[in-house]
C-alpha positions in Angstrom: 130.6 138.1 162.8 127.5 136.0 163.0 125.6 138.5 160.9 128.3 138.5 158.5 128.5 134.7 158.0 124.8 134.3 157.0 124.6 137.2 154.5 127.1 135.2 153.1 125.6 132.3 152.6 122.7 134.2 151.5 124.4 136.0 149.0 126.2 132.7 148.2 122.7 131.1 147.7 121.9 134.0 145.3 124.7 133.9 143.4 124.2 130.1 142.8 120.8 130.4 142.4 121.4 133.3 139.0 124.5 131.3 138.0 121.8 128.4 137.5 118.9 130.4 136.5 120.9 131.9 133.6 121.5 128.6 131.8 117.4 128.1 131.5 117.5 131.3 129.6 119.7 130.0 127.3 117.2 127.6 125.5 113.5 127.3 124.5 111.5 125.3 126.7 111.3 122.6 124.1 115.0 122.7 124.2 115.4 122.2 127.9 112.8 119.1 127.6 114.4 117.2 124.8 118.1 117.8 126.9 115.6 116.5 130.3 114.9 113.7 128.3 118.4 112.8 127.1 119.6 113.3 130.9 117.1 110.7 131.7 118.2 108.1 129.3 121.6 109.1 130.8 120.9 108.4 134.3 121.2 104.8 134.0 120.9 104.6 138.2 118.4 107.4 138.5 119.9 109.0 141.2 120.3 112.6 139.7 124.3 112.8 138.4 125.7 111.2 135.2 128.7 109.5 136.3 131.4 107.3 134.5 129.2 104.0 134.9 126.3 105.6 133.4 127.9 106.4 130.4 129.5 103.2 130.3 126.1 101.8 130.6 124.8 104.8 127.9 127.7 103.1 125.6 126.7 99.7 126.3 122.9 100.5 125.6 124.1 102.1 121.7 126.2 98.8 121.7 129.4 100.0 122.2 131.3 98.1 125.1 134.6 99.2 124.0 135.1 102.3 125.4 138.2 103.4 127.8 138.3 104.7 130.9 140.2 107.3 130.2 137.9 108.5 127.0 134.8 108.8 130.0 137.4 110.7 132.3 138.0 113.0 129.7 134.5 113.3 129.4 133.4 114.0 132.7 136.4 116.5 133.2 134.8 119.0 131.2 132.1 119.6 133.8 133.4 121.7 136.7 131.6 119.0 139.3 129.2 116.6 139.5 126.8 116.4 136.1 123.5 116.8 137.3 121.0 118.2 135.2 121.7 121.9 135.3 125.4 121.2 135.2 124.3 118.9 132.1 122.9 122.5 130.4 126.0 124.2 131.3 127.7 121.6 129.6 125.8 122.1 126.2 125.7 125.4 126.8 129.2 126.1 126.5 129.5 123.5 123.4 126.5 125.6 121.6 127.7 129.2 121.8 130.0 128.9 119.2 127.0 128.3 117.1 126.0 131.2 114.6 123.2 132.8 114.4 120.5 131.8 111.7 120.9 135.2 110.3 124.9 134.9 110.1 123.9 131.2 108.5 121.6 132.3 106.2 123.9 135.6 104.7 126.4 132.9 104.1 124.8 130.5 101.8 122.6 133.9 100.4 126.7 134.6 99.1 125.9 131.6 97.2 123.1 132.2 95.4 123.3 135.4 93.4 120.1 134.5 91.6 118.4 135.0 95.6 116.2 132.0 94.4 116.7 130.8 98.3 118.2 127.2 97.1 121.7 126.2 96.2 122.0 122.5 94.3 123.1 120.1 96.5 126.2 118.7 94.3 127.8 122.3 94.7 127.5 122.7 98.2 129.1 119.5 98.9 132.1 120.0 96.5 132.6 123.8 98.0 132.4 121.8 102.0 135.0 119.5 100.7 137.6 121.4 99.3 137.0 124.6 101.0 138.7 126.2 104.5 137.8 123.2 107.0 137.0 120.5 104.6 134.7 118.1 105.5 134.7 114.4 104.4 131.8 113.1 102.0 130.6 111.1 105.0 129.9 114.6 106.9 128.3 116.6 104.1 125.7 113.4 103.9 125.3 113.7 107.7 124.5 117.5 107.9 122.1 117.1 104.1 119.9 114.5 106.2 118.6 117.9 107.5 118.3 119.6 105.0 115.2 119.5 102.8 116.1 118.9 99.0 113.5 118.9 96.2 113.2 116.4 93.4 115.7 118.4 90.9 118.4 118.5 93.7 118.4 122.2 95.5 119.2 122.8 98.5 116.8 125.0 101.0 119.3 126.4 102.7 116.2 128.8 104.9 115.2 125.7 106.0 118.4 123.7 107.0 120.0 127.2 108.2 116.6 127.0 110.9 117.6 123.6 111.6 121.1 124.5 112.3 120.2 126.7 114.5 117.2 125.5 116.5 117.9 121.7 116.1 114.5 121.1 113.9 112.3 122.1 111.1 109.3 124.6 111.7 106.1 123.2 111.5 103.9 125.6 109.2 
């Protein structure tokens, strides 16, 4: 019986060690030290878990003191325990698997341009986001074309902002 307990906790070890092991493979080590960095700022109290009084104080810092309890409870229910940093990947994790591809991205807007000239103008994309499937608000289309790189006569890169999309920032050539 003895025997049996600690090969279970060794196995238990393991198992928790792969189960956090796994989420580091889901990113690019730039990735994981941008989402260190934001877990930092997080941390008001520095003592290694996001709580509900460091977001409060995360709030407070962006200046806004008007935020329920109940939205930060909501918050902190998605994790599955304490937020520390590896449940804080988990966390993004799940949010950014929904994400496409670049390639899936980039065949979309390619639908787009028939010419293949690798640009769509940027007046056309925005009407087709704001009456098309999920529309989104004008406010939204300005938000996501912050991103994108747009030359003088209006087009769109859509190679480029599809790589943002998809890896959070523009390659540096």
């Amino acid at each position: 019986m003895w025997c049996r307990k600690t090969k279970k906790k060794e196995g238990g070890a393991l198992r928790a060690q792969r189960a956090s092991s796994n989420v580091f493979s889901n990113f690019e080590q730039t990735q994981i030290q941008e989402f260190k960095e934001a877990f930092t700022l997080m941390d008001q109290n520095r003592d290694g878990f996001i709580d509900k009084e460091d977001l409060k104080d995360t709030y407070a810092s962006l200046g806004k003191t008007n935020v329920k309890d109940d939205e930060l409870d909501a918050m902190l229910r998605e994790a599955s325990g304490p937020i520390n940093f590896t449940m804080f990947l988990n966390l993004f994790g799940e949010k950014l698997t929904g994400t496409d591809t670049e390639e899936t991205i980039l065949n979309a807007f390619k639908m787009l341009d028939p010419d293949g000239k690798g640009s769509i103008h940027k007046e056309y994309i925005k009407r087709l986001l704001m009456s098309q499937a999920d529309k989104m608000t004008a406010t939204e289309v300005d938000q996501m074309l912050e991103f994108a790189s747009i030359d003088a006569a209006g087009n769109l890169d859509y190679k480029a902002l599809s790589y943002v999309l998809t890896h959070g920032e523009e390659k540096e050539e």
